[in-house]
Backbone atoms as SQL, in Angstrom:
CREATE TABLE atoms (id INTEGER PRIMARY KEY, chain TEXT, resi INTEGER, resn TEXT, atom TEXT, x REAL, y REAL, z REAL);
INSERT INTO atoms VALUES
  (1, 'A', 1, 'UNK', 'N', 0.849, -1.174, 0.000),
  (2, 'A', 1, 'UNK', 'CA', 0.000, 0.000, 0.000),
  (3, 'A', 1, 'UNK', 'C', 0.897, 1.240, 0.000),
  (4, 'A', 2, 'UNK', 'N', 0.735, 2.048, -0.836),
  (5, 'A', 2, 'UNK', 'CA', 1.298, 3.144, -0.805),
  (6, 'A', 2, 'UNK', 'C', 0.510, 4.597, 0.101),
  (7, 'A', 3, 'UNK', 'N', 1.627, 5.590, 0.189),
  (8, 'A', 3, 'UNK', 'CA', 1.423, 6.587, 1.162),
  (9, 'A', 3, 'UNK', 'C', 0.098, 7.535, 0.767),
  (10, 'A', 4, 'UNK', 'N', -0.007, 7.511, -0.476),
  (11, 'A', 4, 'UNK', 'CA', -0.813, 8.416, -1.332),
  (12, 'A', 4, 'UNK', 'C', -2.340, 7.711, -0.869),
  (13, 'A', 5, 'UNK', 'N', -2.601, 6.296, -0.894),
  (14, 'A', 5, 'UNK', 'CA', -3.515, 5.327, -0.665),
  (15, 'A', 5, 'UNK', 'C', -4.126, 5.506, 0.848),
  (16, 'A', 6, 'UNK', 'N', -3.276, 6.038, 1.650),
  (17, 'A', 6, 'UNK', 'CA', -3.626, 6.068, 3.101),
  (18, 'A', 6, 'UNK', 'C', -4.187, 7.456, 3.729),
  (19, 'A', 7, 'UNK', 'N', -3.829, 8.726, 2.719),
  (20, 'A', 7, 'UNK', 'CA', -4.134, 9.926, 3.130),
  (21, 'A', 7, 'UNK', 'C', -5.420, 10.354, 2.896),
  (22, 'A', 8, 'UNK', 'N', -6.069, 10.761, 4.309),
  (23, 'A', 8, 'UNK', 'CA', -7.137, 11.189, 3.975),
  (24, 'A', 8, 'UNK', 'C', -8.055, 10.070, 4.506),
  (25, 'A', 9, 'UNK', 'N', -7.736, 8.874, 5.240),
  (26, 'A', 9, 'UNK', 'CA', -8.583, 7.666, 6.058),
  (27, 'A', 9, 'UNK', 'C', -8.586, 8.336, 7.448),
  (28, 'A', 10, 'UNK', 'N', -9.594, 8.467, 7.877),
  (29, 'A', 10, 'UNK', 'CA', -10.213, 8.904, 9.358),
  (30, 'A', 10, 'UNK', 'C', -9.221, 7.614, 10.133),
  (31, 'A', 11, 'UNK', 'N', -8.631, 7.898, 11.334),
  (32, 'A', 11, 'UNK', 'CA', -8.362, 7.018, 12.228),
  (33, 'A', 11, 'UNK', 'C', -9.341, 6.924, 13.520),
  (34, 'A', 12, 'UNK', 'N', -9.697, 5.841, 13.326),
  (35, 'A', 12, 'UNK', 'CA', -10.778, 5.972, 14.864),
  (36, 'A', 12, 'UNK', 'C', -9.929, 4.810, 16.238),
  (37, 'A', 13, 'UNK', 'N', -10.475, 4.969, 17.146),
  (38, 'A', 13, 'UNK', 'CA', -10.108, 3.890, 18.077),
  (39, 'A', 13, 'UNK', 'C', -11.460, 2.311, 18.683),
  (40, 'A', 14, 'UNK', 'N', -10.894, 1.517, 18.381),
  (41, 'A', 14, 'UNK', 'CA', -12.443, 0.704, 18.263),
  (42, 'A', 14, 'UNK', 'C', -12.628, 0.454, 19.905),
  (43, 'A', 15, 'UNK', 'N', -12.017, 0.958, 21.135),
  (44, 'A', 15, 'UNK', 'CA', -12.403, 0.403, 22.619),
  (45, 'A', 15, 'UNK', 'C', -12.959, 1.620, 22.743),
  (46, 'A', 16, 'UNK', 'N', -12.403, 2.813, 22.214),
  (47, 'A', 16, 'UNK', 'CA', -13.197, 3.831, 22.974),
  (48, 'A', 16, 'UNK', 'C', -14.426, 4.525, 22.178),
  (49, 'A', 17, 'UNK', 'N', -14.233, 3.818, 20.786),
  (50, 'A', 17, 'UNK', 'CA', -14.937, 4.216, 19.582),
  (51, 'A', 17, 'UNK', 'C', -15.163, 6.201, 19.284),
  (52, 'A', 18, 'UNK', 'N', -13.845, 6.088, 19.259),
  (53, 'A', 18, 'UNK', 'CA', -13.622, 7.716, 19.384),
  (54, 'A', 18, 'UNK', 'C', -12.696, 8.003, 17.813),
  (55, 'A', 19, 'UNK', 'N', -13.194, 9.018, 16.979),
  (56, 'A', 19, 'UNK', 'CA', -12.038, 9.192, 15.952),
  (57, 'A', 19, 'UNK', 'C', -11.327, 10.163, 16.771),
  (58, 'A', 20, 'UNK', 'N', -9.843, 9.439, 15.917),
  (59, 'A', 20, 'UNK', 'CA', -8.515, 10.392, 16.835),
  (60, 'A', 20, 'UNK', 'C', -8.100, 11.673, 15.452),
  (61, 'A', 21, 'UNK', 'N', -8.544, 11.719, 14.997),
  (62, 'A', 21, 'UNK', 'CA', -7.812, 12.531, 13.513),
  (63, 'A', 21, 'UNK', 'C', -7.688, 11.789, 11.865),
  (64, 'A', 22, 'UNK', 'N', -7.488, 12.162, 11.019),
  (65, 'A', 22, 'UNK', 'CA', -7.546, 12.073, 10.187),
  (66, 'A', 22, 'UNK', 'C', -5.924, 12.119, 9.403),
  (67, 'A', 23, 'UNK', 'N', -5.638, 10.952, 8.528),
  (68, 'A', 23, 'UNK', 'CA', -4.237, 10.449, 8.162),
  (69, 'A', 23, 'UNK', 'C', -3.810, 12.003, 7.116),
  (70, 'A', 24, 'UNK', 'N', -3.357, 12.699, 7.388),
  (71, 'A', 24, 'UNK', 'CA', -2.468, 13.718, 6.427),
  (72, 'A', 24, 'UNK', 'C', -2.409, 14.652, 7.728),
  (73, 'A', 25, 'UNK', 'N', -3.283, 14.935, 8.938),
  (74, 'A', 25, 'UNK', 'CA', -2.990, 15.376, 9.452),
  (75, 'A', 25, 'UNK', 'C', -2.215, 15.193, 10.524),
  (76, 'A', 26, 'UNK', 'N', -2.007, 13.742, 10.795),
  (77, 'A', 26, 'UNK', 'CA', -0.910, 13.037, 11.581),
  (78, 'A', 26, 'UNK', 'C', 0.580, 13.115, 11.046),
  (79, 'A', 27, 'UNK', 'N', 1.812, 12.380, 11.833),
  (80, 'A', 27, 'UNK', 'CA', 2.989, 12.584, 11.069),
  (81, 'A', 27, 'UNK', 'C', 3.001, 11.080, 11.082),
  (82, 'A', 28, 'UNK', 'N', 4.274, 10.302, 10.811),
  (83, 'A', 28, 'UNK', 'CA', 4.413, 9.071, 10.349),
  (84, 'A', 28, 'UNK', 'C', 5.626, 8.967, 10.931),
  (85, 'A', 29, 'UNK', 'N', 6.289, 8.068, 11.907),
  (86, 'A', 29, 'UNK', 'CA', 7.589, 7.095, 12.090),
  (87, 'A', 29, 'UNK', 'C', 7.575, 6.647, 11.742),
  (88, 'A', 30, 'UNK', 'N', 9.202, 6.681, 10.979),
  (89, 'A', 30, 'UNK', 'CA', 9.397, 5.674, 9.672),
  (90, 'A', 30, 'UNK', 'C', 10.614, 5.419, 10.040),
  (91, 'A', 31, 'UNK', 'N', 11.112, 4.109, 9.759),
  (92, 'A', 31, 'UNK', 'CA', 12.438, 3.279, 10.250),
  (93, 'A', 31, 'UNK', 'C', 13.700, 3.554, 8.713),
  (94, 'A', 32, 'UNK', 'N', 14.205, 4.636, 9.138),
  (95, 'A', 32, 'UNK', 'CA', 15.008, 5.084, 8.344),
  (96, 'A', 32, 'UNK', 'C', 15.846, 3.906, 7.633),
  (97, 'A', 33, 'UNK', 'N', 16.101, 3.041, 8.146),
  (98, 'A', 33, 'UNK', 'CA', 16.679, 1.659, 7.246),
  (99, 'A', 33, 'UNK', 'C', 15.396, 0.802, 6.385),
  (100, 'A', 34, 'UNK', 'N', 14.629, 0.336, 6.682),
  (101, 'A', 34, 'UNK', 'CA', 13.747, -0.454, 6.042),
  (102, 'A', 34, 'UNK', 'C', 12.781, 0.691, 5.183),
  (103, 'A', 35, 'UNK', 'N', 12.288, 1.564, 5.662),
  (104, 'A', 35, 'UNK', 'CA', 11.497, 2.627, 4.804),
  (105, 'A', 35, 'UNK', 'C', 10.183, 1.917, 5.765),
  (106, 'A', 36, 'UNK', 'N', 9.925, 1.242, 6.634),
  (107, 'A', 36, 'UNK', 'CA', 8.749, 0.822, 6.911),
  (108, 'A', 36, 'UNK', 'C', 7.841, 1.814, 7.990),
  (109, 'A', 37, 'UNK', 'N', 6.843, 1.778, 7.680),
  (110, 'A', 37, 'UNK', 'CA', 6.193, 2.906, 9.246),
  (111, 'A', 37, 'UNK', 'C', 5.776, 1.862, 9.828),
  (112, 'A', 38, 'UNK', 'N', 6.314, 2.776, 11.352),
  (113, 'A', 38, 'UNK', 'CA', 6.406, 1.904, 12.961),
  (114, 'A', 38, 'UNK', 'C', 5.462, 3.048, 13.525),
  (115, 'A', 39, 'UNK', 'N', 5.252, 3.746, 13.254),
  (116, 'A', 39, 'UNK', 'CA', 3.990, 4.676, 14.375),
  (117, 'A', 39, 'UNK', 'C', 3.368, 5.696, 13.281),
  (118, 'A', 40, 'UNK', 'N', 2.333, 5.721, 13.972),
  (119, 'A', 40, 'UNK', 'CA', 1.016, 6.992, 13.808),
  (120, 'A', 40, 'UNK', 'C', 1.685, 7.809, 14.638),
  (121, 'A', 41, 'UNK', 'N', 1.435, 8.951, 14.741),
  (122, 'A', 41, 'UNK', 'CA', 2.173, 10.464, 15.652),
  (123, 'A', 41, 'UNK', 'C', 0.690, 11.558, 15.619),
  (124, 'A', 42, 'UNK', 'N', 0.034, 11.210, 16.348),
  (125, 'A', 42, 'UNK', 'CA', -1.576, 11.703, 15.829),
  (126, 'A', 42, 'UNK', 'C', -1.430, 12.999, 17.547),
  (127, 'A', 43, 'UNK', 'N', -1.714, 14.672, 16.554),
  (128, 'A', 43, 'UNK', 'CA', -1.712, 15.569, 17.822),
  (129, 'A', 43, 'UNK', 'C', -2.709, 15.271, 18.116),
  (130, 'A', 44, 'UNK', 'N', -3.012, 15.417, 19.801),
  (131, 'A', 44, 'UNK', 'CA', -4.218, 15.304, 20.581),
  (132, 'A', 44, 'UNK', 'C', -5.283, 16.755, 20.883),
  (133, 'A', 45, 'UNK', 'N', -4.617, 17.928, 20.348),
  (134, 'A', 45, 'UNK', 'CA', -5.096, 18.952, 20.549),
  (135, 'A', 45, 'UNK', 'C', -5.122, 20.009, 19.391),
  (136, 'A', 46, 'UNK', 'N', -6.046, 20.086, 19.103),
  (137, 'A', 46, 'UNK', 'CA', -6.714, 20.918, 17.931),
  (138, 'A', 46, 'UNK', 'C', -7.414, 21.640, 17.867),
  (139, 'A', 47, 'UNK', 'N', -7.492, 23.351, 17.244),
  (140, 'A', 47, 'UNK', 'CA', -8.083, 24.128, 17.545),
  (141, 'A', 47, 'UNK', 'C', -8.369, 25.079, 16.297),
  (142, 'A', 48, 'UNK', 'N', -9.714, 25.095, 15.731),
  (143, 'A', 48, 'UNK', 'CA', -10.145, 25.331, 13.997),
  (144, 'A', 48, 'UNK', 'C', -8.831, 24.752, 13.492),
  (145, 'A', 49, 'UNK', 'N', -8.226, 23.753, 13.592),
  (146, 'A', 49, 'UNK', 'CA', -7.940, 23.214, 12.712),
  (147, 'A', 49, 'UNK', 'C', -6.235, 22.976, 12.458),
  (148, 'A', 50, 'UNK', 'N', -6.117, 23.852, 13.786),
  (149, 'A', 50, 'UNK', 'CA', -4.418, 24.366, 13.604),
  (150, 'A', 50, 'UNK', 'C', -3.769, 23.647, 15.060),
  (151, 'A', 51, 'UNK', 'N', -2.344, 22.932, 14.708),
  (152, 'A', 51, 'UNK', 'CA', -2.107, 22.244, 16.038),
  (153, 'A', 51, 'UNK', 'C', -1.726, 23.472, 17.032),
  (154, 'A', 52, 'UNK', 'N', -2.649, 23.123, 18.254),
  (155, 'A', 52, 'UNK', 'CA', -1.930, 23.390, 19.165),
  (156, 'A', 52, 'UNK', 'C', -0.752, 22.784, 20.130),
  (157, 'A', 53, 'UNK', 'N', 0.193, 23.390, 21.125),
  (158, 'A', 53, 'UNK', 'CA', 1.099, 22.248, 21.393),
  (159, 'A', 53, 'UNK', 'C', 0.797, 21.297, 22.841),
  (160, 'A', 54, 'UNK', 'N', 0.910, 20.447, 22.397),
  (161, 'A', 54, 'UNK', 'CA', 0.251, 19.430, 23.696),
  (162, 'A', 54, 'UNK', 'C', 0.818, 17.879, 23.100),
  (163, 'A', 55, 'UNK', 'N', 0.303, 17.372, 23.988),
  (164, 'A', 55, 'UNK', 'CA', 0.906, 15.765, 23.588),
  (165, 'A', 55, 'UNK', 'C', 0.099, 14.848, 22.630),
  (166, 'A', 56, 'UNK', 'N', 1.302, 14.154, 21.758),
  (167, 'A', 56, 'UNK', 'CA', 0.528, 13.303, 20.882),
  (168, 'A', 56, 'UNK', 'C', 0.432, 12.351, 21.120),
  (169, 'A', 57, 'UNK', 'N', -0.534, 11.527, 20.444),
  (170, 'A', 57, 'UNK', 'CA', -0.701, 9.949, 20.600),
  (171, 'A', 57, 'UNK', 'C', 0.161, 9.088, 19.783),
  (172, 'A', 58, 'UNK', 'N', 0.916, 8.222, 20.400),
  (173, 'A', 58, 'UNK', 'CA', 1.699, 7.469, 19.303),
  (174, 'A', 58, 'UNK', 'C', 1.210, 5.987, 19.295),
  (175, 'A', 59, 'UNK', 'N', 0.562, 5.758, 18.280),
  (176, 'A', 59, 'UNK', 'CA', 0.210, 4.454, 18.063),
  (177, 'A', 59, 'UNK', 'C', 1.108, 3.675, 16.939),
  (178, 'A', 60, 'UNK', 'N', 1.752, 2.745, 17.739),
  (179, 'A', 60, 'UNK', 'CA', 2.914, 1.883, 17.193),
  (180, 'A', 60, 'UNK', 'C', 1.660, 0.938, 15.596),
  (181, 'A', 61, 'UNK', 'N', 2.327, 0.511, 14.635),
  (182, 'A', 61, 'UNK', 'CA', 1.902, -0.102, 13.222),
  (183, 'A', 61, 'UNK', 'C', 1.012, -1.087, 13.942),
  (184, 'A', 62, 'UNK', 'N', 1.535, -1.952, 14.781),
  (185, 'A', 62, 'UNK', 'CA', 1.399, -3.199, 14.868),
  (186, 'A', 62, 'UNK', 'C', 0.091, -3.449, 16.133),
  (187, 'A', 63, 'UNK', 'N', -0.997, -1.865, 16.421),
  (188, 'A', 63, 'UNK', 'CA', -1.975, -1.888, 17.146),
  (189, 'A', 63, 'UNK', 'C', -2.989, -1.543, 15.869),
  (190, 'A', 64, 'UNK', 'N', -2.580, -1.399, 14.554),
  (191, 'A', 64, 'UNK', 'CA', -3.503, -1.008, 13.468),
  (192, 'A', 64, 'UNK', 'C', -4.373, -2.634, 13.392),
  (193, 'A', 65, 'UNK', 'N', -5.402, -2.145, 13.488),
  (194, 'A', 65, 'UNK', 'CA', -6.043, -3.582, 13.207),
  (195, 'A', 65, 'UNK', 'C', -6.478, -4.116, 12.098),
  (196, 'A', 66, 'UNK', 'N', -7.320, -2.559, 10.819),
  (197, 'A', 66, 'UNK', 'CA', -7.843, -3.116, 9.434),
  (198, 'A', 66, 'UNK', 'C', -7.777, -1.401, 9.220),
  (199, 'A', 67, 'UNK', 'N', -7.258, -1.471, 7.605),
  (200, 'A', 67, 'UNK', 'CA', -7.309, -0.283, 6.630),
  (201, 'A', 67, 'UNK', 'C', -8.593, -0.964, 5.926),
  (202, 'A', 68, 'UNK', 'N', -9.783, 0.420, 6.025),
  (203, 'A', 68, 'UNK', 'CA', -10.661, 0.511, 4.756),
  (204, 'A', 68, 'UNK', 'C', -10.311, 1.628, 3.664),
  (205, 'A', 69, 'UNK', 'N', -11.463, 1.332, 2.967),
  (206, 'A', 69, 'UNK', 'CA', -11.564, 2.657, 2.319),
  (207, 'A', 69, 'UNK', 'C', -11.890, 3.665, 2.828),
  (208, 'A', 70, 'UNK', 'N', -12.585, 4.250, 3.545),
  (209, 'A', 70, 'UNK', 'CA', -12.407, 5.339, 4.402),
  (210, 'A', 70, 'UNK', 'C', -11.687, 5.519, 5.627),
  (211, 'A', 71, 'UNK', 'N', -11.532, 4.448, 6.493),
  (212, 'A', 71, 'UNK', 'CA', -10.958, 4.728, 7.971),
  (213, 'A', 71, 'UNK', 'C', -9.940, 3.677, 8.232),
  (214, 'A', 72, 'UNK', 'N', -9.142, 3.746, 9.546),
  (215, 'A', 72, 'UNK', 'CA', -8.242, 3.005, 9.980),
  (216, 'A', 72, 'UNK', 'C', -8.468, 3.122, 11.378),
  (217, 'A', 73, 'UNK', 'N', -9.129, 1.200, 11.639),
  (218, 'A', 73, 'UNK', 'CA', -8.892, 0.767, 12.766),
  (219, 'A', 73, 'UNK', 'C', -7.836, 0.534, 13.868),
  (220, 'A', 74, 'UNK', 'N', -8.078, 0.920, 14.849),
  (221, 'A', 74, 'UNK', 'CA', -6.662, 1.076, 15.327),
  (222, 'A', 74, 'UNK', 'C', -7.432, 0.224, 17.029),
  (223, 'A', 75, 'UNK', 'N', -6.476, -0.282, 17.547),
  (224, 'A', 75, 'UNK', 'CA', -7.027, -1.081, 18.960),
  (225, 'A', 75, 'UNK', 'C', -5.597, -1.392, 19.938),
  (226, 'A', 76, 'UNK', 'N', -5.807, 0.203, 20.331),
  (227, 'A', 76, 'UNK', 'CA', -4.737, 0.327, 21.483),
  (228, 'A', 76, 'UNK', 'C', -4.963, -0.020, 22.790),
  (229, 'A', 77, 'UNK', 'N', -3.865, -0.810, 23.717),
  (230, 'A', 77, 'UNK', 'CA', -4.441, -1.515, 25.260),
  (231, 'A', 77, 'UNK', 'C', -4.482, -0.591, 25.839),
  (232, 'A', 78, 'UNK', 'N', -5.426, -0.815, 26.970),
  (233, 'A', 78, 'UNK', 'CA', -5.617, 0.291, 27.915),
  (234, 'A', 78, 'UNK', 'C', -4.344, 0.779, 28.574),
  (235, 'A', 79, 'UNK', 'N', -3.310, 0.175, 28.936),
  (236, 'A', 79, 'UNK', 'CA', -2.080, 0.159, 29.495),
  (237, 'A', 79, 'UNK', 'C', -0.785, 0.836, 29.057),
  (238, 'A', 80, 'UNK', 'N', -1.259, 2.059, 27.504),
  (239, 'A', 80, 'UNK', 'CA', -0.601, 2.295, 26.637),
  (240, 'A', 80, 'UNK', 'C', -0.713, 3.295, 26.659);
């Protein structure tokens, strides 16, 4: 799947059934050797639209549960 393919999928969370943001407006960890993304970098605080500074959510690849066509499941432990 390419990067172009993913921008613009709503990310929601399926325990708390909350959308966290939307993929272009997040950043991406990417493993400078493999080219692979290891995290979502999603800001938690938003205001009309513009980040404010506060803490983000980092949801590691491997809590993504299913890419649709519109959204990306994501199912982070409570402990995280």
């Amino acid at each position: 799947m390419r990067l172009s393919e993913l921008s613009g999928k709503e990310i929601v969370d399926v325990k708390r059934a909350e959308r966290l943001g939307v993929l272009g407006q997040t950043d991406l960890e990417i493993n400078e050797t493999t080219g692979q993304i290891q995290a979502l970098l999603i800001p938690s605080i938003k205001w009309f639209g513009f980040r404010k500074e506060g803490k983000e959510i980092k949801v590691p690849w491997n809590h993504i549960k299913k890419i649709g066509p519109e959204m990306i499941i994501i199912d982070v432990p409570e402990e995280e």
